[in-house]
N, C-alpha and C positions, 0 to 999 in steps of 0.2 A: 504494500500500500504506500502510495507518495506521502512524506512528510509535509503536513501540514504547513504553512505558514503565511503570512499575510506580504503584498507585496505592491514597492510605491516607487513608480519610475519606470521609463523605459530607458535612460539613456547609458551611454558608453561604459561607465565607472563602477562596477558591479560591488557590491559589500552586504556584507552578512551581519547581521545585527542581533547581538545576545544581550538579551535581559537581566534584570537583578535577581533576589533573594525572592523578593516578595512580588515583583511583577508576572506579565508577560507582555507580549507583542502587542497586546491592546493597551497597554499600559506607559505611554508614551506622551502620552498628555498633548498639547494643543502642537507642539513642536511637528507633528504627522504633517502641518500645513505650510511649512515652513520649507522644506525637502526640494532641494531644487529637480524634477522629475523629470525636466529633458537632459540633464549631465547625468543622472546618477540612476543605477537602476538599487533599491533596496529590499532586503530579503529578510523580513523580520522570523525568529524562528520562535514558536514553546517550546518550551524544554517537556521531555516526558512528566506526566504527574500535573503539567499545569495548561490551563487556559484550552484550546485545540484537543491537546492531546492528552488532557487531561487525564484519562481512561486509558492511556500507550500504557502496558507493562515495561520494569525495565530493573537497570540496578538503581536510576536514581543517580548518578553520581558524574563528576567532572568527564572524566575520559568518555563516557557512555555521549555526554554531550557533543564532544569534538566528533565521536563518531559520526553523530546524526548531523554533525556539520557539513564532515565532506559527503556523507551520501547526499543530502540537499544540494550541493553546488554539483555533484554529478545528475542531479536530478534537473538543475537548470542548464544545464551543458558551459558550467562553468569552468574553463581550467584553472583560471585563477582570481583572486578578489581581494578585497582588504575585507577587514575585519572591526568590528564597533565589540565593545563589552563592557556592557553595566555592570559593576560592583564583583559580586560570583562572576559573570562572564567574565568579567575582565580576565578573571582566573582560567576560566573556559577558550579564551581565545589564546591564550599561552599554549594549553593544551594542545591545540588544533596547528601550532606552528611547529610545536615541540612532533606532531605528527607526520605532518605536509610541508615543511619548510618551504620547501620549491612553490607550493601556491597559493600562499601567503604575499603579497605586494605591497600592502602599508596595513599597521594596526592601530586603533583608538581605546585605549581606556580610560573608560570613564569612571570617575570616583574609583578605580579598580581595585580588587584583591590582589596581592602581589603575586609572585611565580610561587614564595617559599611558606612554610604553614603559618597560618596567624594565630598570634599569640595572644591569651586569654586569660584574665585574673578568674580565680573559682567563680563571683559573682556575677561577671560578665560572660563567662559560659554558662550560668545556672539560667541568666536571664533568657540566651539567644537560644537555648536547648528547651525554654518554658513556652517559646515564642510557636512553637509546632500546633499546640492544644489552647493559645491562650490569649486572646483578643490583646488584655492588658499589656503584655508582653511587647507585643508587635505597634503596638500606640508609642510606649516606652522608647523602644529603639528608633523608630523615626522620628520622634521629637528628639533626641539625641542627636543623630544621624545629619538631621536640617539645623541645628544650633540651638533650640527651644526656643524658636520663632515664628514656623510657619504657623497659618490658620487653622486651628482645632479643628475647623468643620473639613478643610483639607487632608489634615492628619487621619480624622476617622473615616475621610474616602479610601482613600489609600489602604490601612486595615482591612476594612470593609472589600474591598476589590480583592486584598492577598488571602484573606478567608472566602472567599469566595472561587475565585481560582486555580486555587491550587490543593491536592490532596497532601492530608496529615503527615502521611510518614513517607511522602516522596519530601515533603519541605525538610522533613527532620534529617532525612539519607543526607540530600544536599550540604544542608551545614555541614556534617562532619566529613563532606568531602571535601570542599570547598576550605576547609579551616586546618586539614592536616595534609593536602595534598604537596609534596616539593617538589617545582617542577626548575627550582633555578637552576642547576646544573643542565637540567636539556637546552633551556633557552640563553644561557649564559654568552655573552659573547653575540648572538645575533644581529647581522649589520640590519635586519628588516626595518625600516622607518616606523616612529613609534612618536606618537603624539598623547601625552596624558593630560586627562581633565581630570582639575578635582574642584570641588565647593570652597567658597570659602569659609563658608561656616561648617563645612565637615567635621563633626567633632574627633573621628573614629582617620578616616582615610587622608590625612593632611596630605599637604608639600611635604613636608619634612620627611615621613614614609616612603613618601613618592621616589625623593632622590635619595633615598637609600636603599632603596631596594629596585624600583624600575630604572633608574637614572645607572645605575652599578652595574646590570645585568646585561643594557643594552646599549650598547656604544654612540645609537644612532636616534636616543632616545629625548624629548624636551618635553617638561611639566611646565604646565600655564595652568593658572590660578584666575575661575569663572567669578566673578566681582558678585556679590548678593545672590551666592547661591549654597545650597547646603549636599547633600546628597544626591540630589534629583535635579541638576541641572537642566535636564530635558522641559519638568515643569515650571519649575523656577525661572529659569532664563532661559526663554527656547531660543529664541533670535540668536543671541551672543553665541547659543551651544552649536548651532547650526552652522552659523558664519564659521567658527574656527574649527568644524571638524570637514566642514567641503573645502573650505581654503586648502587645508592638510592634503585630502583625500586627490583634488585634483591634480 
């Protein structure tokens, strides 16, 4: 059966777009309008467990994702594309270069996880491991996540979408893939062109992580810093996020 996914553009510049923690491909907010759709052709995917595919069996986990990556881009008779990755994806598109190297041409992380496992005090794993079964949970971490600024009625959309979206113990596999995976030895050294976006009110994912861990790994790599934005750059600042990841991509 064809891998599900949503798709925006027809033109020249092909790239694969992975989701967060808590989203999916419909989960992109107003920025969808923004897409320049005669340069770019975009390939939004779900991940198994969520959104589309909610209902896909699987293991749930990072590499399972790269998997259904390159079958997707052989599915659009893609040989090669860049790559976008929200937060977990971000983690996910390492995966998929660490796989494919050859058909990989530029990557984007946004807000991203790094290549190497992220580190976690007991009560900030107790919280993101409670966040599978627990609305509060998941409120929690995105008011964090955006600086304890954005709009509460915003924050419980958001909730409200990733409980809805996504199945329980695919969200919980994720985390612990996503948070013990090390993929910095595969990707170490890659000259692939690498553009990172992070929030500025990111409380979790700074600059400062950035280039120490993306900025080390990739020779060919520069973090820029979204003005008034926290995690979700996409909703927060769609314009800004758009402008400087087509300027990149082309």
């Amino acid at each position: 059966m064809p891998i599900a996914h949503r798709r925006i553009g027809t033109g020249p510049v092909r790239v694969i777009v992975l989701h967060d923690w808590f989203g999916t491909s419909a989960n992109w907010g107003s920025v969808l309008d923004y897409f320049d759709t005669d340069a770019f052709s975009y390939a939004f995917l779900d991940y198994r467990g969520y959104g589309e595919r909610r209902e896909v069996p699987g293991r749930f986990d990072v590499p399972e994702i790269a998997e259904d990556v390159l079958t997707l881009a052989d599915e659009l008779g893609w040989d090669s594309f860049s790559l976008i990755g929200h937060s977990m994806g971000g983690k996910a598109v390492q995966q998929v270069l660490a796989l494919a190297p050859e058909r990989v041409e530029k990557l984007v992380g946004l807000t991203p996880v790094p290549a190497g496992p992220y580190e976690m005090d007991a009560a900030t794993l107790g919280l993101f491991r409670g966040a599978a079964g627990s609305a509060g949970n998941r409120r929690a971490i995105v008011d964090l996540i955006t600086g304890n600024r954005a709009s509460g009625h915003w924050v419980d959309r958001m909730v409200a979408h990733s409980l809805e979206i996504s199945d329980e113990g695919a969200f919980a596999s994720y985390l612990e893939s996503w948070r013990t995976l090390d993929l910095s030895d595969a990707v170490k050294g890659s000259p692939v062109p690498v553009l990172v976006l992070v929030g500025e009110y990111d409380a979790a994912l700074t600059a400062e992580v950035m280039r120490a861990t993306w900025s080390v790994w990739y020779p060919n790599a520069r973090v820029h810093t979204l003005p008034g934005a926290g995690h979700y750059p996409p909703q927060e600042t769609p314009v800004a996020f758009v402008t400087e990841v087509e300027s990149f991509l082309r």
